[in-house]
C-alpha positions in Angstrom: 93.1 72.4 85.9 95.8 73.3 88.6 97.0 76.3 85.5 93.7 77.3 85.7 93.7 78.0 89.2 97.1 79.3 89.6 95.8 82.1 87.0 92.8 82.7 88.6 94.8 83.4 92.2 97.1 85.8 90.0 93.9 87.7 89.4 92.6 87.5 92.6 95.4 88.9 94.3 94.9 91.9 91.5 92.2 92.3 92.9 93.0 92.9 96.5 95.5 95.1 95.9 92.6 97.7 94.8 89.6 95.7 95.3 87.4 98.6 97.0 87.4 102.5 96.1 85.9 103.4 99.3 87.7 105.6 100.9 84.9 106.4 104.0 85.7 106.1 107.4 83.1 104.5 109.3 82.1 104.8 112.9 80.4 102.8 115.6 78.3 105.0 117.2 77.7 104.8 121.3 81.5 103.9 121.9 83.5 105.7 124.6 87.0 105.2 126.9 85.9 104.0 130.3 87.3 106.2 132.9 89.7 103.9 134.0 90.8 103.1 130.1 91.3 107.3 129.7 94.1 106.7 131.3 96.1 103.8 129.7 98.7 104.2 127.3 98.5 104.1 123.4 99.6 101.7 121.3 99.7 102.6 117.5 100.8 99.1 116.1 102.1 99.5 112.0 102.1 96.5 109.5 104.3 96.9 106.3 103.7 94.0 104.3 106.9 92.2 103.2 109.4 93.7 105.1 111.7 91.1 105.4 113.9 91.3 108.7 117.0 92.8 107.1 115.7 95.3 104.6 116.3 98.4 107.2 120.2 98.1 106.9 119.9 96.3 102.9 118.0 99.5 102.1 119.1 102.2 104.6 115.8 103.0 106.2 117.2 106.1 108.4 113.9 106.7 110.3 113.4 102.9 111.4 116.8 102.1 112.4 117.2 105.6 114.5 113.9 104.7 116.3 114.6 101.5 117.0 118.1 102.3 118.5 116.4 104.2 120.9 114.1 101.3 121.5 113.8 97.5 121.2 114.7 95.9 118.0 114.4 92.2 117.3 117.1 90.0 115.2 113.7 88.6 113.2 110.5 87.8 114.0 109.1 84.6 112.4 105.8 84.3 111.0 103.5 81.1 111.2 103.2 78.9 108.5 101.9 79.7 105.7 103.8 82.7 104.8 101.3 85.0 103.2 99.7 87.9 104.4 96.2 87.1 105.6 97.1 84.4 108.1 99.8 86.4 109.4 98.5 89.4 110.0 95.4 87.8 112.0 98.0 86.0 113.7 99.6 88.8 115.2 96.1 90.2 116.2 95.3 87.2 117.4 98.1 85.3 118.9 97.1 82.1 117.3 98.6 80.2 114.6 96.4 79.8 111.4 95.4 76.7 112.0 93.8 78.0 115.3 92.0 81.3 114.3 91.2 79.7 110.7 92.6 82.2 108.2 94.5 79.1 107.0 95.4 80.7 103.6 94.7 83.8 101.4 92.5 81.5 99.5 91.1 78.0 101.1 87.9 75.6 101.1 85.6 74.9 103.9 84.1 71.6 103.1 81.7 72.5 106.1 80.1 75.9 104.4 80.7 74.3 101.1 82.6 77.7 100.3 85.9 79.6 99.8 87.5 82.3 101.4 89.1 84.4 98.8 91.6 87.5 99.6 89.8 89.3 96.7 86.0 88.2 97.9 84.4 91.2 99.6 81.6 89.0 101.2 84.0 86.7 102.7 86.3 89.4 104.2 83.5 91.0 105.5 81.7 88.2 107.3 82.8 87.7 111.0 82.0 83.8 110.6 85.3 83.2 109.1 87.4 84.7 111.5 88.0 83.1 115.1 89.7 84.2 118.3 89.6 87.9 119.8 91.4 90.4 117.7 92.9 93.2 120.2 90.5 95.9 118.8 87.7 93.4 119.9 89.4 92.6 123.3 90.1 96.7 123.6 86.4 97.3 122.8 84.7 94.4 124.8 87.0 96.1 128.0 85.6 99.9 127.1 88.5 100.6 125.3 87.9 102.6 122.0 90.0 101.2 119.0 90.5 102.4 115.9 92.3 100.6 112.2 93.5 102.4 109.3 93.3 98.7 107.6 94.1 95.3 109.3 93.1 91.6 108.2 89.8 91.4 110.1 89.1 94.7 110.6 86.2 95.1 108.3 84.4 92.1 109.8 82.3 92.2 112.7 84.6 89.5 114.5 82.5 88.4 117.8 79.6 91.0 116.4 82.3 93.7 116.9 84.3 96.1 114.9 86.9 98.9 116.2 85.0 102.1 117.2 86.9 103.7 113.7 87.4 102.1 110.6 88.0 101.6 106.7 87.4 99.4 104.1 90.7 98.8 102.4 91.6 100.7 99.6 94.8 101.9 98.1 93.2 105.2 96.7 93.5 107.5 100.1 97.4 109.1 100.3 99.7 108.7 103.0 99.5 111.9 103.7 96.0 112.1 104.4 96.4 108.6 106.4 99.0 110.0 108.6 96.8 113.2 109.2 93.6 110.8 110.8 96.0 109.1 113.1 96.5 112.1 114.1 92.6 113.5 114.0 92.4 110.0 116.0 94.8 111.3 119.0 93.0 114.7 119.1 90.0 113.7 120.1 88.2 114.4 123.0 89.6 112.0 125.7 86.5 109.2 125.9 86.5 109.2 122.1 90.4 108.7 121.5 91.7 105.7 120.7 94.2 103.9 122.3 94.8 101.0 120.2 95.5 102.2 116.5 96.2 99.6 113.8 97.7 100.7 110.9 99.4 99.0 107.2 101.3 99.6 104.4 101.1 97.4 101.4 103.6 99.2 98.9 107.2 96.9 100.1 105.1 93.8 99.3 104.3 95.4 96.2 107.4 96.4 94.8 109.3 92.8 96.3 106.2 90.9 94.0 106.8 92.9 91.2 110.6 93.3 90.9 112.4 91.2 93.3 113.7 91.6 97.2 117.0 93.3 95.6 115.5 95.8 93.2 115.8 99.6 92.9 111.9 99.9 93.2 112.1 97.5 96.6 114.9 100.3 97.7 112.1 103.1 96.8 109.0 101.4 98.7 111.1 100.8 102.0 112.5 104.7 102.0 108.8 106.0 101.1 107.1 103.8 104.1 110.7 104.9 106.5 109.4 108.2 105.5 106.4 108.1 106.5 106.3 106.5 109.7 109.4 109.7 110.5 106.6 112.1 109.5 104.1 110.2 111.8 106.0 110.1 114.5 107.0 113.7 114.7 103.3 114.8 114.1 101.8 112.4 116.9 104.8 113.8 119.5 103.6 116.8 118.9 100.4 116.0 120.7 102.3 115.0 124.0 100.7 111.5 124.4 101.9 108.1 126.1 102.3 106.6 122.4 104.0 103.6 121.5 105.1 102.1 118.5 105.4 98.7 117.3 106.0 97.8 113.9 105.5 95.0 112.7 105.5 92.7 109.2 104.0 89.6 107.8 106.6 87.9 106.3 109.7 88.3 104.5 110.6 88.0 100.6 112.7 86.1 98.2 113.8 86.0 94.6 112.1 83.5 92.5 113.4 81.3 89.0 111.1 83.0 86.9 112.3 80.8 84.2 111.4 77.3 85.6 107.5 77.3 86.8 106.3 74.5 88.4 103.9 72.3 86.6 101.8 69.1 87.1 102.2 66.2 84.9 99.3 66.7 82.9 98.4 62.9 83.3 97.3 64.3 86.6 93.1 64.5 86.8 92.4 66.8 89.9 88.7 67.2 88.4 86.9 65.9 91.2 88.9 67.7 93.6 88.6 71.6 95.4 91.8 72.9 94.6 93.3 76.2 96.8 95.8 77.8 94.6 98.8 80.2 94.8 102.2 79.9 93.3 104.0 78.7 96.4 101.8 76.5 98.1 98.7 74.1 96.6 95.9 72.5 98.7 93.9 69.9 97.1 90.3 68.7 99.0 88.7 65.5 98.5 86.3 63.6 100.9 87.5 60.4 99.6 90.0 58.7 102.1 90.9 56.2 99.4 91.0 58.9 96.3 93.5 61.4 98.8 96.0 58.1 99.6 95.8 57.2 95.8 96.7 61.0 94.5 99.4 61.8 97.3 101.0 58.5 96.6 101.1 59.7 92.5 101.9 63.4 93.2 104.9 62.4 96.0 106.3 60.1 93.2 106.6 62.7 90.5 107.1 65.5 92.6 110.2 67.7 91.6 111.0 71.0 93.0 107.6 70.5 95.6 107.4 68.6 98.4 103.8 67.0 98.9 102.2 66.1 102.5 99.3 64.6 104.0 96.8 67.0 106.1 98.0 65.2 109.1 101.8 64.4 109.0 102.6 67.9 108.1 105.9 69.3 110.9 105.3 69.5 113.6 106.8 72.7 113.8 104.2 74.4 111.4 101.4 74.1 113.9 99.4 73.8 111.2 97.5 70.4 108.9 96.9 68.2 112.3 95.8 71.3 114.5 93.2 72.2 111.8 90.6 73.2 114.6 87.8 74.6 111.3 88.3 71.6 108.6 89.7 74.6 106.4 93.2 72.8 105.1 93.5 71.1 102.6 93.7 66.9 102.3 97.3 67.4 100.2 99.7 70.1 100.7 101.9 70.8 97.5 104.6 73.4 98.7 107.2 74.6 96.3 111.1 74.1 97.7 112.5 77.4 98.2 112.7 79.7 95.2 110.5 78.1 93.0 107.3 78.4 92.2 103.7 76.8 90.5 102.6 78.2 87.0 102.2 76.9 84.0 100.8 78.0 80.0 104.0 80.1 79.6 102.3 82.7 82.6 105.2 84.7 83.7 106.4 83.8 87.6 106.5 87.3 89.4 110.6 88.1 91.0 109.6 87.8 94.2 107.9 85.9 96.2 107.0 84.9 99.9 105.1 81.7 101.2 107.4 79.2 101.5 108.5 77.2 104.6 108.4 79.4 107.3 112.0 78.4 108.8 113.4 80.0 105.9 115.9 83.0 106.9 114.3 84.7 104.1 111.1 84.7 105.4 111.4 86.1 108.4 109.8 89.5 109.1 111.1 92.7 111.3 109.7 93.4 114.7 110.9 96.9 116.0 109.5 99.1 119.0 109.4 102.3 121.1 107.7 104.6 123.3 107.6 104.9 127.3 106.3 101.2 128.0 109.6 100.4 126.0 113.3 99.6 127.4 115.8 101.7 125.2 118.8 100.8 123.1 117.2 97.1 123.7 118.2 94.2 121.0 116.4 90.6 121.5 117.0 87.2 119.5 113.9 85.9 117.2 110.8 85.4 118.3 107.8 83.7 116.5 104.5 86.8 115.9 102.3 85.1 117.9 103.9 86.5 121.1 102.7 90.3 120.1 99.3 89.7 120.9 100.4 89.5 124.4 102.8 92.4 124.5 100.1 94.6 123.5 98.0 93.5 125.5 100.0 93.8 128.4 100.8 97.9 127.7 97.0 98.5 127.4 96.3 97.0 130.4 93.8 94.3 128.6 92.6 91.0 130.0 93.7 88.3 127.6 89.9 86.0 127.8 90.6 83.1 126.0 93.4 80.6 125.6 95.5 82.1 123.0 99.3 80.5 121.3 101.7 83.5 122.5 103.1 83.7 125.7 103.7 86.9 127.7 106.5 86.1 129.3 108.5 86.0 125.8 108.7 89.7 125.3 107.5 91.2 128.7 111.1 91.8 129.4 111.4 94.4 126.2 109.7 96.7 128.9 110.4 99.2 131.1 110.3 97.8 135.2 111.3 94.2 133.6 
């Protein structure tokens, strides 16, 4: 059963990475800059998925490591546990762990709903219900601050009835040229209708680490092609003569994987009556049963090898994550492969590279790099953990944090100017 699953999250992934072929921008029509908001700063915040914390200098990324000389550069940032994209990057939107804004997983069950939030699952991504906590296009908008999000975990759900004033469904169709250029459209707009928070991503470094491994010549090609990019963006946005800041940002880091020893279940193993969450790094296995979840963690910790297993609530401390479970969304069992290893099973080949392991793993930890005038320059800090982010940008845009939230401003407020 557990094969099953592990092959039908292979395909579900598939099927995020080019899950919708619309390449429309939408609007929300009505939306305007207050006239106190026209004058803030801009903040145009970039994701690239999988950038581990040392791949700038690994893979010579020119652009990055100029910009960020001239601005504030972190040692790493960590991400919350899990490692995997979706809870990350609402995390760093959010400035919550997982467990708090309830993107626990890529894939989980909600016993509650009696459903499952799946990466590849186009109703789920799109309903608002899921997602909890104020995402900072939802604190701009709510403050009469137009936003806008060239793709962002949330962004296509009306979180707290509210989407950013400009947005897209995801879609890997639409160039990076043609991205670049509306970021650009974005900051030429009249002033009430310019945004001043822009979210933007790039998927193609998680790709290429998946596919061929942290250390590959097509890992080397993805990082120059997104260093690239953001060069070209910046020059074309200075061009506009614009209080614009930069922070970019990623999800997680990357590792090689033993592609020749999957992880597999003893088959005596009957998981039948259970909701199973799969992915190749980390299981969760749901069952109402007290006495059923005791008897199956007690089987599973006994012929564990190469996974460690845990109980909902006596996961670490440290992950923030199976005790604080504020949405009943984790799983009763955690399986999570030891580092390098991964679930499979019926000969299905184990992708290079891989990411969701234990998030105090050096090799998980992601970049953080900024600049712009609300930045200090030639500024290098020590790690951080993402969920302080939500308060720095805040705290450039001028935005009233309205709810209790994980990150703390005080962590990164000194990385600007007047600190």
């Amino acid at each position: 059963m557990i094969q099953r699953h592990l092959l039908l999250s292979l395909c579900l992934c598939l099927s995020f990475n080019a899950f919708s072929q619309d390449t429309a921008q939408y609007a929300v029509p009505g939306r305007s800059n207050s006239a106190a908001q026209q004058q803030k700063p801009y903040v145009i915040m970039i994701s690239i998925d999988g950038f581990r914390y040392d791949y700038a200098e690994k893979f010579n990324a020119q652009n990055l490591l100029r910009l960020s000389s001239g601005g504030v550069r972190a040692k790493a940032m960590q991400p919350g546990f899990p490692t995997l994209t979706f809870p990350n990057h609402y995390t760093l939107v959010t400035g919550m762990y997982p467990s708090h804004h309830g993107l626990v997983d890529n894939i989980f069950y909600n016993s509650d709903r009696s459903k499952r939030y799946r990466v590849g699952n186009r109703e789920a991504v799109e309903d608002g219900s899921w997602y909890h906590g104020t995402p900072l296009w939802v604190l701009a908008e709510k403050q009469q601050m137009v936003s806008a999000s060239y793709f962002w975990v949330g962004s296509e759900a009306a979180v707290r009835d509210t989407r950013p004033t400009y947005y897209f469904r995801y879609n890997e169709k639409t160039g990076i040229d043609q991205r670049i250029q509306q970021v650009v459209n974005w900051l030429r707009l009249p002033a009430d209708k310019r945004p001043h928070l822009i979210t933007f991503y790039f998927p193609e470094v998680d790709h290429a680490g998946h596919a061929y491994g942290p250390d590959a010549d097509s890992t080397r090609a993805a990082v120059q092609f997104v260093d690239a990019a953001i060069g070209r963006m910046v020059e074309e946005v200075a061009r506009l003569q614009l209080p614009v800041n930069f922070i970019v940002v990623a999800d997680h880091g990357m590792m090689q994987a033993d592609t020749a020893h999957p992880i597999t279940l003893p088959e005596h193993i009957n998981l039948d009556d259970c909701k199973i969450a799969p992915a190749n790094e980390k299981i969760m296995i749901y069952n109402n049963d007290p006495a059923r979840v005791r008897a199956l963690y007690r089987v599973l910790k006994k012929e564990a090898s190469h996974y460690r297993v845990y109980l909902k609530r006596k996961t670490p401390k440290r992950w923030h994550y199976g005790r604080e479970d504020r949405y009943n969304r984790i799983g009763d069992i955690i399986l999570l492969a030891d580092d390098g290893y991964a679930f499979g099973g019926n000969k299905r080949r184990i992708a290079p590279g891989h990411h969701g392991y234990d998030n105090k793993n050096p090799l998980m930890q992601a970049i953080f790099m900024a600049w712009g005038p609300a930045f200090k320059t030639h500024y290098t800090l020590g790690a951080f953990a993402n969920i302080h982010v939500y308060p720095l940008v805040a705290n450039i845009l001028g935005l009233q944090i309205t709810e209790a939230v994980d990150g703390r401003a005080a962590v990164l407020s000194h990385t600007l100017q007047g600190h």
